[in-house]
C-alpha positions, -999 to +999 in steps of 0.1 A: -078-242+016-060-213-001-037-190+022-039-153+019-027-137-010-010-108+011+015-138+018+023-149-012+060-140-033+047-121-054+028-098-029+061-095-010+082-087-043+055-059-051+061-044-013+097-048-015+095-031-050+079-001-040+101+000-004+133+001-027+120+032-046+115+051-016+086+073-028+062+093-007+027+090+003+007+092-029-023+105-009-004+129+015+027+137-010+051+134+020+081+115+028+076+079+045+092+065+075+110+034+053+131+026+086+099+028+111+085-003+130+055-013+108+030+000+132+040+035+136+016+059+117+043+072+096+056+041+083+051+027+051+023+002+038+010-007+001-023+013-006-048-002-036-061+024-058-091+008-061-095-015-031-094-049-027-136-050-014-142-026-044-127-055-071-090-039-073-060-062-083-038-075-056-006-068-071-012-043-102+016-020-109-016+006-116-032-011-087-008+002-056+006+029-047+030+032-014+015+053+018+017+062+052+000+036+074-019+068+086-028+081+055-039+044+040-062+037+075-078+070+073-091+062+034-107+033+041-124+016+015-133+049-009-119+051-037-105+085-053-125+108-070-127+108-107 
């Protein structure tokens, strides 16, 4: 039985990636919490462009984007208009 990708190295090297380059929310365009605990609203988490239940790539530098955990929730599954 195959454990969840989320878990895997590379996934991890992707988040850590993105963490290092400190960016802001691609949807909101404002700065993310880096240092916040993981659940806070404000913190950061790894947003799919095109989501994962839509056919989007895990791990594609095209793929993710970093975002608030807020801002990522809130979107759902839609993907961005054209």
């Amino acid at each position: 039985m195959a454990g969840n990708p989320r878990n895997g190295r590379p996934y991890r090297r992707r988040v850590e990636r993105l963490r290092a380059q400190r960016l802001p929310c691609w949807i909101w365009g404002h700065n993310i919490g880096y240092e916040l605990d993981a659940r806070h609203p404000l913190s950061f988490t790894l947003d799919h462009l095109v989501p994962l239940s839509r056919g989007g790539g895990l791990l594609g530098l095209t793929n993710t984007r970093p975002a608030h955990r807020r801002c990522n929730c809130s979107r759902g599954n839609r993907t961005p208009a054209p």
